[in-house]
C-alpha positions, 0 to 999 in steps of 0.5 A: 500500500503506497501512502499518497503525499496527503496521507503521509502529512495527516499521519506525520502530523498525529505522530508529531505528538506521539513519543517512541514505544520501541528501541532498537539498539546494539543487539539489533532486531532480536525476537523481544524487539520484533515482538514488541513491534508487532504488538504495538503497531495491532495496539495503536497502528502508528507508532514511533521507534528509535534506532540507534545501530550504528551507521546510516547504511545499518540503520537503513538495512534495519529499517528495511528488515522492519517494514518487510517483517511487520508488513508496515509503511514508514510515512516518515523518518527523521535521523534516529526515529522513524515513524511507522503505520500498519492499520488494523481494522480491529483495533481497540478505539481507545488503544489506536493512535488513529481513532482517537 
């Protein structure tokens, strides 16, 4: 699913607000840390995460491994921090950074 320019500002806008619920860092994408992921972005949908690997290239190959294993989009990506969306028809109104 491509997000069109006008979809990404709406969404950079809510997560402007939003501080990041995942960290990944040293050990790199471990099972904890995908676990978390997933469980974070079916609770609220759009979440920010913070990566702090390294380099730019590790950072973009980690960044990459992310959006293939989650199934999610990156509207926006600022040094460390990337902000990062996989809607979920059945998420709880009251957890989803989208509904609120």
């Amino acid at each position: 699913m491509a997000l069109s320019n006008e979809q990404k500002k709406a969404y950079r806008a809510i997560g402007h607000t939003l501080n990041p619920i995942v960290t990944v860092a040293g050990n790199g994408l471990s099972e904890g840390v995908l676990e978390e992921l997933n469980r974070a972005l079916d609770d609220h949908e759009l979440i920010k995460i913070k990566i702090s690997v390294g380099d730019r290239d590790v950072k973009q190959a980690v960044i990459k491994e992310i959006l293939r294993i989650t199934g999610a989009e990156m509207p926006q990506q600022i040094g460390n921090t990337a902000l990062l969306l996989r809607l979920n028809p059945k998420a709880k109104a009251s957890l989803s950074n989208l509904q609120r």
